[in-house]
VOSE-977956 format. One line per 10 residues: number of its first residue (from 1); their letters; for each residue x, y, z of N, C-alpha, C. Coordinates in pm, 1 decimal. Example, Ala and Ser with C-alpha at 12.3 -4.5 7.8 and 13.67 -1.06 7.14 Angstrom:
<atoms>
1> AS> 1319.0 -569.0 780.0 1230.0 -450.0 780.0 1320.0 -330.0 780.0 ~ 1285.0 -225.0 708.0 1367.0 -106.0 714.0 1290.0 3.0 787.0
</atoms>
This chain:
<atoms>
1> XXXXXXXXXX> 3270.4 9234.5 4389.5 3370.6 9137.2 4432.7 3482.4 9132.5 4329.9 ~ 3603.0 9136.4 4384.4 3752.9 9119.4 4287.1 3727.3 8967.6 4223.9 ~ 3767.4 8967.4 4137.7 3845.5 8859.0 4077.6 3940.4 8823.6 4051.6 ~ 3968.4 8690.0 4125.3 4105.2 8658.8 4214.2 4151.2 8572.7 4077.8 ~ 4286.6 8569.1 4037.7 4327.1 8478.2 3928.4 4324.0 8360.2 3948.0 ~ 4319.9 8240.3 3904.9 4275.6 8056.8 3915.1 4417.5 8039.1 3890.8 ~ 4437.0 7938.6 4047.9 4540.4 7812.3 4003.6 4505.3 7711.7 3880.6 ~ 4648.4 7683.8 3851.1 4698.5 7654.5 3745.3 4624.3 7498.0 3755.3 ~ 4556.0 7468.7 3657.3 4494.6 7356.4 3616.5 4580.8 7242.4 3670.5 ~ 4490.9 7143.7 3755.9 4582.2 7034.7 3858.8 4625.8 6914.1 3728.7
11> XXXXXXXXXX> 4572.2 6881.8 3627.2 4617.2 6789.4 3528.3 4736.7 6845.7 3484.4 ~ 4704.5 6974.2 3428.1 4801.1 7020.4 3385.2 4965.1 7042.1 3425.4 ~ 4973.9 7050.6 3572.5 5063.8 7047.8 3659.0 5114.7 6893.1 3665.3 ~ 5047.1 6818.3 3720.0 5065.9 6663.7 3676.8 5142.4 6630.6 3563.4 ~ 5085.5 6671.3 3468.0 5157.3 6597.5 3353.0 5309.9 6655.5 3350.7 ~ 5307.3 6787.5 3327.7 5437.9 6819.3 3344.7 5565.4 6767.9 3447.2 ~ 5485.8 6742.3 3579.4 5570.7 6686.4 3672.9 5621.2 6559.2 3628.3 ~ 5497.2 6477.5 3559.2 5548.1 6296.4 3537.6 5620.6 6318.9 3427.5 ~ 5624.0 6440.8 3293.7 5700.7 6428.5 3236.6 5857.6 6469.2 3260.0 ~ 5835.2 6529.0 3349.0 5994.4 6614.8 3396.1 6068.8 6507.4 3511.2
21> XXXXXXXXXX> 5946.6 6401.1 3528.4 6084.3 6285.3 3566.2 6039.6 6244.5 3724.4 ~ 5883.8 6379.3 3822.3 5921.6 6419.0 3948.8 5829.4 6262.6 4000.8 ~ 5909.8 6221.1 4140.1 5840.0 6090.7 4207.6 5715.8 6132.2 4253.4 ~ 5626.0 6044.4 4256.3 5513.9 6028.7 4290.6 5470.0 6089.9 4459.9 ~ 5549.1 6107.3 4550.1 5537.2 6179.2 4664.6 5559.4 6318.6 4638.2 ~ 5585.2 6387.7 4539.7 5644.0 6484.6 4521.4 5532.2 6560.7 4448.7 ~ 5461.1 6483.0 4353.9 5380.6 6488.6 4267.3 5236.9 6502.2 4324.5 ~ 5223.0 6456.2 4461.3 5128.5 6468.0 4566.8 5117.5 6542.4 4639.3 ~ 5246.0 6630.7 4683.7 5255.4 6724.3 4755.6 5213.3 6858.5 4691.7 ~ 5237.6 6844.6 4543.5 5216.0 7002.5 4506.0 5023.9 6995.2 4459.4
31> XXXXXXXXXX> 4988.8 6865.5 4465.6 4863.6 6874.7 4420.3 4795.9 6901.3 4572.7 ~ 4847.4 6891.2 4682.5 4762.7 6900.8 4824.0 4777.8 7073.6 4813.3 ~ 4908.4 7105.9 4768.1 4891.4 7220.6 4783.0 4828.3 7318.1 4717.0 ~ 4805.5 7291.9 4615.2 4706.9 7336.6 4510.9 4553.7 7351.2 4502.2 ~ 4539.0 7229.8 4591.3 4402.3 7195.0 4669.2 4345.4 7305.0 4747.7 ~ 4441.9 7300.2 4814.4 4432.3 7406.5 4973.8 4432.8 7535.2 4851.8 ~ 4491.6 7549.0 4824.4 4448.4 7703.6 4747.4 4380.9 7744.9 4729.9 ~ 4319.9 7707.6 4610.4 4181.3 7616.0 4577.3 4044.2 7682.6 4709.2 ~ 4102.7 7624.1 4763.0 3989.0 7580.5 4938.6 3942.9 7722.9 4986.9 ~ 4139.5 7788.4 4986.6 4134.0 7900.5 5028.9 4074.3 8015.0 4942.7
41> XXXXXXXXXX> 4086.7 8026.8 4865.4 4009.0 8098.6 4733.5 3865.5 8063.3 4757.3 ~ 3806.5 8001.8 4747.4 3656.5 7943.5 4771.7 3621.3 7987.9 4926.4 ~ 3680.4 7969.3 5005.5 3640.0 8003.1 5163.6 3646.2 8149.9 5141.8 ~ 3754.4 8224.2 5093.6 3735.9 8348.8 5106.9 3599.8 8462.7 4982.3 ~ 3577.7 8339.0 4884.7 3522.7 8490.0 4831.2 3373.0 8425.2 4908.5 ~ 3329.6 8309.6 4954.2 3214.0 8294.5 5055.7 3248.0 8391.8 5167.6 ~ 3347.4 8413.2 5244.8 3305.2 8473.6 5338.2 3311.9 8646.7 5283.4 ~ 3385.0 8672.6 5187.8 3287.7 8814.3 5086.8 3121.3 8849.7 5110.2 ~ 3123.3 8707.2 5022.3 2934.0 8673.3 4981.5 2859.0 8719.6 5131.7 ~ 2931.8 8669.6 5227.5 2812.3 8651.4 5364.4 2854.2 8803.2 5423.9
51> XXXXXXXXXX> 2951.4 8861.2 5440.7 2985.0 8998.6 5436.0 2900.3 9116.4 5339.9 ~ 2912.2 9065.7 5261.2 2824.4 9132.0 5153.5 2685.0 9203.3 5197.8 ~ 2606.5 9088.0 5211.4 2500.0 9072.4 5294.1 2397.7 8958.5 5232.6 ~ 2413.8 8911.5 5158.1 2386.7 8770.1 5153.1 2305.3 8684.2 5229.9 ~ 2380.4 8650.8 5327.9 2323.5 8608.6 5438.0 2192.8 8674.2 5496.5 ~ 2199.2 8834.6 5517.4 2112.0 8833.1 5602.7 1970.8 8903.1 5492.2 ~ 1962.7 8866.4 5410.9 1845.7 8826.7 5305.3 1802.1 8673.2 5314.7 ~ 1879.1 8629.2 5400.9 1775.0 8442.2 5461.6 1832.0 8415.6 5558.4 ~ 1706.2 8348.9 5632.1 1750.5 8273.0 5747.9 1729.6 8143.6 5764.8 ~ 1839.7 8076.5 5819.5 1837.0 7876.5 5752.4 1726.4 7847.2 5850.4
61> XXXXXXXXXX> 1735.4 7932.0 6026.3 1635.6 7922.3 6122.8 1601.1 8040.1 6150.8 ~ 1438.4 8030.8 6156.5 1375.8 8166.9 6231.3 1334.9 8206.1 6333.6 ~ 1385.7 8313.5 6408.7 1339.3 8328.2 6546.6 1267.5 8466.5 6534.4 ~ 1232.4 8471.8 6638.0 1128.0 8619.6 6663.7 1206.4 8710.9 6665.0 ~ 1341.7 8726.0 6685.2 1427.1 8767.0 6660.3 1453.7 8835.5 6539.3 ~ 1466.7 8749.6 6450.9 1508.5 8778.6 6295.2 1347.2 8838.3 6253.0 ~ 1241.5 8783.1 6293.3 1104.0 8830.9 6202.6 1097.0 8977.0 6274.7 ~ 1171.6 9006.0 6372.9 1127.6 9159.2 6481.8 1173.3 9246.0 6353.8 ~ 1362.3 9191.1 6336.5 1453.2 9258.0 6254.8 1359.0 9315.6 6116.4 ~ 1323.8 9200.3 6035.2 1276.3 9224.0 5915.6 1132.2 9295.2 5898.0
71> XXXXXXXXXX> 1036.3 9306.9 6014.8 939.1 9358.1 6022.7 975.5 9528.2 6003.3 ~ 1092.6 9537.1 6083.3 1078.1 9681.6 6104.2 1195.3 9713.4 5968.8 ~ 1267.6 9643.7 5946.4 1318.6 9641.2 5790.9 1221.5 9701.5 5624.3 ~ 1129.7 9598.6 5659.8 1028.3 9609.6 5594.9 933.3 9729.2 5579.7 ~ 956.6 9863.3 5716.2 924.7 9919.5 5743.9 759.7 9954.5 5796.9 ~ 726.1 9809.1 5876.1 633.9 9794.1 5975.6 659.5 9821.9 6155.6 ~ 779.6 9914.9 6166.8 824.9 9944.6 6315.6 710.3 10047.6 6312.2 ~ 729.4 10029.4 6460.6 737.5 9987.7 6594.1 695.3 9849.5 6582.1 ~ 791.4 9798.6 6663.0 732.8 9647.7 6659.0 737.0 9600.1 6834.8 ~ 606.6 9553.1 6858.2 573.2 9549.4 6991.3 567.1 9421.0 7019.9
81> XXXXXXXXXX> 632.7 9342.6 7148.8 655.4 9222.5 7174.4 568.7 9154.5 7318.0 ~ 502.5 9084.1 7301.0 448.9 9068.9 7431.7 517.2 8970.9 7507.3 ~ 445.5 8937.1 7628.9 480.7 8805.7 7695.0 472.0 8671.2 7636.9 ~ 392.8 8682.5 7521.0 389.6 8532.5 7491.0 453.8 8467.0 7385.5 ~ 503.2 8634.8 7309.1 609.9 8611.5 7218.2 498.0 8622.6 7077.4 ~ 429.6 8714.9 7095.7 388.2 8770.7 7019.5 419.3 8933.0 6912.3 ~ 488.7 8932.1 6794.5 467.3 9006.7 6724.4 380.6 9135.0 6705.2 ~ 373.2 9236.5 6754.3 230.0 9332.0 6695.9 307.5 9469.1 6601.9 ~ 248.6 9527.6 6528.2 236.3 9659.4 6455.7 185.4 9718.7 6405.2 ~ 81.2 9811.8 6400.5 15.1 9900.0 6431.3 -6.6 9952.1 6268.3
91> XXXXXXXXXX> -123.6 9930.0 6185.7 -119.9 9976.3 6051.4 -260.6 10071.8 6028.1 ~ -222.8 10149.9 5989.6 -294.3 10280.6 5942.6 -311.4 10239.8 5784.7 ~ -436.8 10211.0 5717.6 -480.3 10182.0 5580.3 -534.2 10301.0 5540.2 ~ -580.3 10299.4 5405.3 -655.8 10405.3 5352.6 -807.8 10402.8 5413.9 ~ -848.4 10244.1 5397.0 -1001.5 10215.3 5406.1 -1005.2 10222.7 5619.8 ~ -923.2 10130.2 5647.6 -910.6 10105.3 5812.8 -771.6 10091.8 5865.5 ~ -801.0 10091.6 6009.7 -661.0 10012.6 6054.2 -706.6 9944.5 6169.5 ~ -565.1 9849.7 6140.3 -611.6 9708.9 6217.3 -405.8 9710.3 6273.3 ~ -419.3 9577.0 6326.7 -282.9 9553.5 6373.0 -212.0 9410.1 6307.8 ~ -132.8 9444.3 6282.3 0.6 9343.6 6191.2 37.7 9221.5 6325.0
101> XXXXXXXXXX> 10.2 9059.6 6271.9 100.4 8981.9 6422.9 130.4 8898.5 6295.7 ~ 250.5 8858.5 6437.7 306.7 8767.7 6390.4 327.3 8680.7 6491.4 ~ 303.8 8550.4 6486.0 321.4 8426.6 6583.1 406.2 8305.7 6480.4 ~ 550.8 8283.7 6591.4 630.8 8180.3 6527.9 548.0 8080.1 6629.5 ~ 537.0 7924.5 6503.7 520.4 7797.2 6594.1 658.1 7724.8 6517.4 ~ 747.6 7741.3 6636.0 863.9 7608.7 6614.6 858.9 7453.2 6581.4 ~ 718.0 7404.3 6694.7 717.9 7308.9 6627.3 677.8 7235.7 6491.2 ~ 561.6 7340.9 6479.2 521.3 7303.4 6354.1 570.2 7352.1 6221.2 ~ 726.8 7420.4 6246.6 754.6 7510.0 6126.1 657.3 7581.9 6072.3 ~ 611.7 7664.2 6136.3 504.1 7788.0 6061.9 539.1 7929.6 6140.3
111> XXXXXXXXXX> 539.2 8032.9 6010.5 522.3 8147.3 6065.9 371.8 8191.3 6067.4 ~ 286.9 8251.0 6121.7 142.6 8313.9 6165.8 175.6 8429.9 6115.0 ~ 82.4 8485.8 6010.3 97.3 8615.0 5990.9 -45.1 8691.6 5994.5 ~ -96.3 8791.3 6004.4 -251.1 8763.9 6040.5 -249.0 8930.1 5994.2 ~ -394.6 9011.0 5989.6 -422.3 9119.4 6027.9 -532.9 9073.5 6097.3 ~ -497.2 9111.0 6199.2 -597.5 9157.3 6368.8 -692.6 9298.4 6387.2 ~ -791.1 9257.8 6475.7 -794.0 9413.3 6541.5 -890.5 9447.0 6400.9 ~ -978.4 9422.6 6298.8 -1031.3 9366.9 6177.2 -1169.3 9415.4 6176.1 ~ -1230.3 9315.2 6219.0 -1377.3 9308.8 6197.2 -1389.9 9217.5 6331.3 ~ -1567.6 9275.4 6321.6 -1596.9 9147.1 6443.5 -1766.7 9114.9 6348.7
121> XXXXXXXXXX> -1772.2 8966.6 6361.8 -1890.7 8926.0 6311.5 -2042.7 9018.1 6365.7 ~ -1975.3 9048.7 6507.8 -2145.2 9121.8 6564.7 -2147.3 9286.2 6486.7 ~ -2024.6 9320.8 6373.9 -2075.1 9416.1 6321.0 -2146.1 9425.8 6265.1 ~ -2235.6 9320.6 6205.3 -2315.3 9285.0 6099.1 -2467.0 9328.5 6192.9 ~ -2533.7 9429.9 6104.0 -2654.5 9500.4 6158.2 -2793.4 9432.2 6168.3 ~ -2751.6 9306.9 6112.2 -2880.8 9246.5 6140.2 -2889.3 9059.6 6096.6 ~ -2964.8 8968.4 6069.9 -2912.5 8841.1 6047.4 -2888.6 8827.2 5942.9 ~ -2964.5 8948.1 5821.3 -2973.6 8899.9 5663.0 -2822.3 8973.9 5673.3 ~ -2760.1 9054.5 5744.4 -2640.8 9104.6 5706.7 -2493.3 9058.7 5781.9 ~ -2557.1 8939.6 5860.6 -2454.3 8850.1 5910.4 -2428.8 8754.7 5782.1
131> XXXXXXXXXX> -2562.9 8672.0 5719.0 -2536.1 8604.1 5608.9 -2470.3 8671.3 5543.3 ~ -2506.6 8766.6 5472.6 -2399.4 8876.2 5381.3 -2267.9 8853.0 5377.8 ~ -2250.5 8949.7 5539.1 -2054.9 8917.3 5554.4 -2021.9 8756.4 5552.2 ~ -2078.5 8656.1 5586.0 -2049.5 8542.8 5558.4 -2025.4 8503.9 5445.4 ~ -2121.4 8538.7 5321.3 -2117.8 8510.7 5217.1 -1975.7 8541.5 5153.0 ~ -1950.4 8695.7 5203.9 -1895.3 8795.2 5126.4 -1765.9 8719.0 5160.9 ~ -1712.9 8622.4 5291.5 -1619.4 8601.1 5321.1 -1571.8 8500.2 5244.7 ~ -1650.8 8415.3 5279.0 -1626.9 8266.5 5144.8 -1614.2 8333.3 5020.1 ~ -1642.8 8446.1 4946.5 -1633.6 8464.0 4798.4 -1490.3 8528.4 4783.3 ~ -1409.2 8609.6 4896.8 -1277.3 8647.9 4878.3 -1228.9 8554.8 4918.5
141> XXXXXXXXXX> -1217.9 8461.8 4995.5 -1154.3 8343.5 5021.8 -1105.9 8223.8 4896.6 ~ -1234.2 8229.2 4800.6 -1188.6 8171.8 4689.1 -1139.5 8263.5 4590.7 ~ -1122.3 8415.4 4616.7 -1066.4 8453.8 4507.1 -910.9 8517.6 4532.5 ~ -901.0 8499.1 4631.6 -751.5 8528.7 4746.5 -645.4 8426.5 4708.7 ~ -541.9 8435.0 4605.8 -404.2 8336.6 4623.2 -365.8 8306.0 4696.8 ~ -337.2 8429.5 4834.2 -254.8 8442.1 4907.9 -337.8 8503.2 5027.6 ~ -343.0 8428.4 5134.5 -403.6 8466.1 5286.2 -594.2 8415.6 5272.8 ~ -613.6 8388.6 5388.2 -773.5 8368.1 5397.2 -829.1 8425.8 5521.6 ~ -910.2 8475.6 5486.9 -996.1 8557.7 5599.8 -1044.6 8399.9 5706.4 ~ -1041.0 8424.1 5844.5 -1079.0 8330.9 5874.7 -1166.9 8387.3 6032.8
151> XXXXXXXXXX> -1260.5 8358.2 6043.6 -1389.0 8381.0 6184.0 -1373.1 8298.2 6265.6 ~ -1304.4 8371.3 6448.5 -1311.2 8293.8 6548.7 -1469.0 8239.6 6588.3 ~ -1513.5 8108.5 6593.7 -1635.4 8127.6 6655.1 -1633.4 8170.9 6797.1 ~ -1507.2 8198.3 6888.9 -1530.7 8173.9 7028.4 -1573.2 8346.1 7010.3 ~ -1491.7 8423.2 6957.6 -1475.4 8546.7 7032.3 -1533.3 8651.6 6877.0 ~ -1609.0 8587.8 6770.0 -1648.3 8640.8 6631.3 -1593.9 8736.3 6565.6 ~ -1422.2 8758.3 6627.5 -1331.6 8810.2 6513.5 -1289.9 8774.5 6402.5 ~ -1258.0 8872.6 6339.7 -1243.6 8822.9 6193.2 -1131.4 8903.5 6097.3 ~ -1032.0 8794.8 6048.3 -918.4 8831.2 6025.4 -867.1 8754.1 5904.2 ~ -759.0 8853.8 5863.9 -677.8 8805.5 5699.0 -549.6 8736.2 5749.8
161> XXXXXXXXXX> -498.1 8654.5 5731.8 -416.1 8535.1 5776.2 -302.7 8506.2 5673.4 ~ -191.0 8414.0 5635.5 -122.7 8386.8 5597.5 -80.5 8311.4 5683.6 ~ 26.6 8144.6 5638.9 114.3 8103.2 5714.2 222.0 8043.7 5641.1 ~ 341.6 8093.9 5637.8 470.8 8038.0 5589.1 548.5 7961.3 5630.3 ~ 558.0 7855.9 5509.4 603.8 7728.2 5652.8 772.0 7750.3 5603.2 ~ 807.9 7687.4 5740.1 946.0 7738.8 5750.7 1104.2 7632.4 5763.8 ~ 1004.6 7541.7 5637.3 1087.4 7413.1 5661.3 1240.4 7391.6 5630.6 ~ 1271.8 7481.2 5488.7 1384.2 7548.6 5470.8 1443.2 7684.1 5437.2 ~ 1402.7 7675.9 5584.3 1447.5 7883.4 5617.2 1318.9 7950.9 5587.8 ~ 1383.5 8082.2 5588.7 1276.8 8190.8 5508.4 1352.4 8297.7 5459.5
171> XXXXXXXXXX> 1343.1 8343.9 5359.8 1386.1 8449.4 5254.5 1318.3 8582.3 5314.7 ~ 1396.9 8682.6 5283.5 1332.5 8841.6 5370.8 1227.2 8832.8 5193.2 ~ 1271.9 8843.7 5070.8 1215.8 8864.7 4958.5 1062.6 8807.7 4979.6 ~ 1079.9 8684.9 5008.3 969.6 8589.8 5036.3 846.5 8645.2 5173.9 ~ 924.7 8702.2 5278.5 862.3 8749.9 5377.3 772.8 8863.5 5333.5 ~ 862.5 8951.2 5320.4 863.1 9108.1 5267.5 706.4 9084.6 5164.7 ~ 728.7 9010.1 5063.9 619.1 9032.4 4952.8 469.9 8936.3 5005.8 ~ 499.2 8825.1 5101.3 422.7 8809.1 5209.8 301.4 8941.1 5282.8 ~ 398.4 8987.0 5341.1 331.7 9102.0 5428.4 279.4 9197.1 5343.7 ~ 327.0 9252.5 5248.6 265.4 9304.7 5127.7 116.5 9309.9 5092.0
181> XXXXXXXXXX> 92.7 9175.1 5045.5 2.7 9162.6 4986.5 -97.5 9090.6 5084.0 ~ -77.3 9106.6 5212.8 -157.9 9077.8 5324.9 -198.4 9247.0 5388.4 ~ -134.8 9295.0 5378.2 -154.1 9434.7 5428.4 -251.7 9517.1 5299.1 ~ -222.0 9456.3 5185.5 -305.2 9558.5 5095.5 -429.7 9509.3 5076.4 ~ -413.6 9324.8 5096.3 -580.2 9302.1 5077.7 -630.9 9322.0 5220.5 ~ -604.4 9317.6 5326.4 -687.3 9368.9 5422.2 -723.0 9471.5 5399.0 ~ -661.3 9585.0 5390.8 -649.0 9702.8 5329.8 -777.9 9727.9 5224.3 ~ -769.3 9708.3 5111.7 -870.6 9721.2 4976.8 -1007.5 9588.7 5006.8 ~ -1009.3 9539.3 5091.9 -1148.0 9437.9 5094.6 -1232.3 9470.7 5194.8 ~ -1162.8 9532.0 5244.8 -1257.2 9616.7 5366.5 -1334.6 9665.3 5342.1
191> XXXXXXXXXX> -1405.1 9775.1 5305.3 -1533.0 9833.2 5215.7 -1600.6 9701.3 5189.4 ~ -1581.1 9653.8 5121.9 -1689.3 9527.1 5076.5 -1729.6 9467.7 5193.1 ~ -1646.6 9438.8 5281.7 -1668.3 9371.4 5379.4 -1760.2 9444.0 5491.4 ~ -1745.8 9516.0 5506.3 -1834.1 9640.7 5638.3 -1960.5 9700.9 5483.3 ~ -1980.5 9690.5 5407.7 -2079.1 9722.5 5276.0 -2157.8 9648.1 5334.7 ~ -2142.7 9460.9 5292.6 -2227.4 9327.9 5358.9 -2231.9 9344.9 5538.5 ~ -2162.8 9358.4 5594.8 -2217.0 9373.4 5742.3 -2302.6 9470.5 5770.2 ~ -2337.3 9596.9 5684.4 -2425.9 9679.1 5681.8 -2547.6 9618.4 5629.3 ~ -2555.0 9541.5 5544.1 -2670.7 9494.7 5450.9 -2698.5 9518.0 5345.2 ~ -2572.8 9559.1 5272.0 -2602.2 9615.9 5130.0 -2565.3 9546.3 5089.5
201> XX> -2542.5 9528.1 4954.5 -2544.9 9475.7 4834.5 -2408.7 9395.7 4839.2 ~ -2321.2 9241.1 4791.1 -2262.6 9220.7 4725.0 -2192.3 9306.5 4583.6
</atoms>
């Protein structure tokens, strides 16, 4: 961005005017105009900033829209949209692959970020190795900063989660390192996890 030279200090202008004799309407007029300068200088190097791209590193509101954009930004395209306004993308890991969603809730300001498509509790080969993966789940759950594995009872899937609430905006930086570190611990906990659904060892 240029750097535009600064009007002339508004006191400074002032004084000179009251000393050079000028009336008080006169003395008002060059400070409105100085103002506006001012205004205009400031409006323009903002609309630089949002040109720049600025802007579209946050969004004040999020739509499925903007999370489609940044998903495949992020370089999680293809990004597949259903009827219900569901998010999907398709991830190939070292250990497995599962599928990337994303579900906006408007009202509640939350983004849903999940890995799907995972595990299912009936992988577990037997009951001592259902306890297992259970166990095994609660012990990454407390050692997880960020996302929690969580077990449907209706349908005994089982999935790595995140939710970003979206009360003022959301940052792509913020998103981006989001999905990250949801994709790598699904990614790297897997083994442990299908280890205990087998019946082996913690």
């Amino acid at each position: 961005m240029q750097t535009r030279p600064r009007s002339v200090h508004l006191g400074a202008v002032a004084l000179a005017l009251a000393l050079a004799g000028c009336g008080g309407n006169r003395l008002v007029r060059v400070e409105n105009d100085l103002l506006n300068q001012q205004l205009q200088v400031a409006l323009d190097e903002l609309g630089e900033c949002q040109q720049g791209g600025g802007r579209q590193d946050y969004a004040p509101t999020v739509t499925l829209d903007v999370i489609q954009a940044w998903l495949e930004r992020a370089g999680y395209g293809p990004v597949e949209r259903s009827d219900q306004g569901v998010l999907y993308s398709a991830i190939e890991g070292q250990n497995t692959d599962f599928r990337l969603t994303a579900q906006l809730f408007p009202a509640q300001g939350v983004l849903f970020l999940a890995a799907t498509d995972y595990l299912r509790l009936e992988d577990a080969t037997s009951s001592r190795a259902m306890v297992l993966l259970l166990t095994q789940l609660a012990a990454l759950n407390y050692d997880l900063l960020l996302g929690k594995f969580q077990l449907n009872p209706r349908s005994g899937d089982i999935s790595l989660s995140v939710e970003l609430k979206l009360d003022d905006g959301l940052g792509f930086a913020t998103f981006d390192a989001a999905l990250d570190q949801l994709v790598r611990n699904a990614d790297a906990r897997y083994p442990e996890l299908v280890r205990a659904a087998g019946g082996g060892r913690l």
